[in-house]
N, C-alpha and C positions, 0 to 999 in steps of 0.2 A: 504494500500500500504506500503510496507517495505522498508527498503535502497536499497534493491538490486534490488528490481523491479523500485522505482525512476531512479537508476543509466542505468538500462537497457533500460530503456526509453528516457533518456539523450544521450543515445549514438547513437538511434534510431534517434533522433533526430537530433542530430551530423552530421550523413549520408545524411541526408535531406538535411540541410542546406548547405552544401558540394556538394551536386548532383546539388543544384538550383543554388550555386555559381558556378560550374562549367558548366554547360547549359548556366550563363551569366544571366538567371532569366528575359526574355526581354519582355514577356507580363504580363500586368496587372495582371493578375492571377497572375500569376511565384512572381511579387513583393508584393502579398496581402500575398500570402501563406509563403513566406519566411519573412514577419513581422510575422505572426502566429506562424510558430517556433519560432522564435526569443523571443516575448511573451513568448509560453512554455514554453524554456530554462531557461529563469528567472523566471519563477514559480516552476519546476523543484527543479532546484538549493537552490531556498528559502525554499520551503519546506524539501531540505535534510537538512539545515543548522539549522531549525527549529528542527526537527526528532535528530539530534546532541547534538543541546545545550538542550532542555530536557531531553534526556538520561543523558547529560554529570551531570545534576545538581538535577540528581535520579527524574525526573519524564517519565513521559509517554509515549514515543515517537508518540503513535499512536493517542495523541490526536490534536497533527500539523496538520494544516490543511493546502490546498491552498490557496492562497488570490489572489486577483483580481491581476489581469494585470495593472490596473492603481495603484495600492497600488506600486505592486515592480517594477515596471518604475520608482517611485519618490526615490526609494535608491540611494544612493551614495557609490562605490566602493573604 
């Protein structure tokens, strides 16, 4: 996966979460699946930021990988 297909998926993303807040998100489902994005988003994001700082510091970028959902929940912003 490259930056741009990351980023294309971020924004896919974006729409989701945007359409479920805008519906109001009021059954179970609607709020399981709008945490789900939410998860992505942050995995998403970490792995662009991951893909970044390797290039930035001449290595690999393709060797970033996802990490769990509970890994990038416990960041602090």
């Amino acid at each position: 996966m490259n930056d741009s297909s990351i980023l294309q998926h971020i924004t896919q993303l974006v729409h989701e979460e945007h359409r479920l807040r805008d519906l109001g998100a009021t059954t179970p489902a609607d709020e399981e699946r709008l945490r789900h994005v939410g998860e992505q988003l942050d995995q998403c994001w970490d792995l662009l930021r991951q893909r970044r700082a390797k290039r930035e510091f001449g290595e690999d970028p393709d060797t970033a990988h996802t990490r769990d959902a509970g890994t990038v929940k416990r960041y602090e912003g």
